[in-house]
N, C-alpha and C positions, 0 to 999 in steps of 0.2 A: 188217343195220341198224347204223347208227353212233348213238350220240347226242353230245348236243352244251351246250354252256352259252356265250350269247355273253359274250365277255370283256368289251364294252363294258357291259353288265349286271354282270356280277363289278365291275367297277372301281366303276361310278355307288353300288353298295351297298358296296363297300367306305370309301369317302369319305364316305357319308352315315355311318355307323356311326362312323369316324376321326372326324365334325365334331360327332358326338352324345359319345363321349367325352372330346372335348377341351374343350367344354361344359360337363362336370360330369357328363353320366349316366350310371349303373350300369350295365356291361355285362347283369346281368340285367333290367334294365329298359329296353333297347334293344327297340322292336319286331321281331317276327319274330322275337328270337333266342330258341335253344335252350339248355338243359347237356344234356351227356350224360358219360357216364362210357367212356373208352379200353379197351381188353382189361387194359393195364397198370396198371388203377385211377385214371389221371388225369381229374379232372375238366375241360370243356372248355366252349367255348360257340362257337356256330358258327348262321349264319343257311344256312338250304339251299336256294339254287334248286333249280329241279325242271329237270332236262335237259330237251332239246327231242327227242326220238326224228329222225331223218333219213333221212328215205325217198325212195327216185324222185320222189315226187308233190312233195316242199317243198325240194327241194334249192338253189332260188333263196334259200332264207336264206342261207345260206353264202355265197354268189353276191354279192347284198345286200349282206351285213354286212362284205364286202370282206376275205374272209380268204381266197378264190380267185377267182380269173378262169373265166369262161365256159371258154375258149379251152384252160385246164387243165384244167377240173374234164370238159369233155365230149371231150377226150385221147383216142382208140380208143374210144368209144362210139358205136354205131350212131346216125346221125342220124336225131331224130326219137323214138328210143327211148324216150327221158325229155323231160317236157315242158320244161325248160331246157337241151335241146342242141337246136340248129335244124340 
């Protein structure tokens, strides 16, 4: 199993957070976000999607999201095998 975060998600919450800072608001009072502290004692703030797991069954996101083609992504797999290779 692969997981996965789509980009077009990273970007859309990275630019709301950039248009909330440039705004005026406190990174700690950005919703969603977090601190946490680094191994190396840096303190940090970071908002965390949740990956998306990628399994046979949902691999049309990918597909979707346009970060592969059918035509690639179902490459030497049996047709039929996965329900997004015909």
């Amino acid at each position: 199993m692969s997981v996965w975060k789509d980009a077009r998600l990273l970007g859309k919450t990275a630019g709301e957070v950039a248009a909330l800072l440039a705004a005026g608001t406190e990174m700690k009072d950005v919703p969603q976000m977090v601190k946490f502290t680094t191994p190396e004692g840096n303190e940090m703030f970071s908002i965390l999607l949740t990956p998306q797991p990628i399994t046979a069954d949902n691999l049309d996101l990918v597909v979707t999201a346009g970060w592969i083609t059918v035509d690639d992504l179902c490459k030497d797999v049996t047709p039929g095998s996965v329900t997004v290779c015909p």
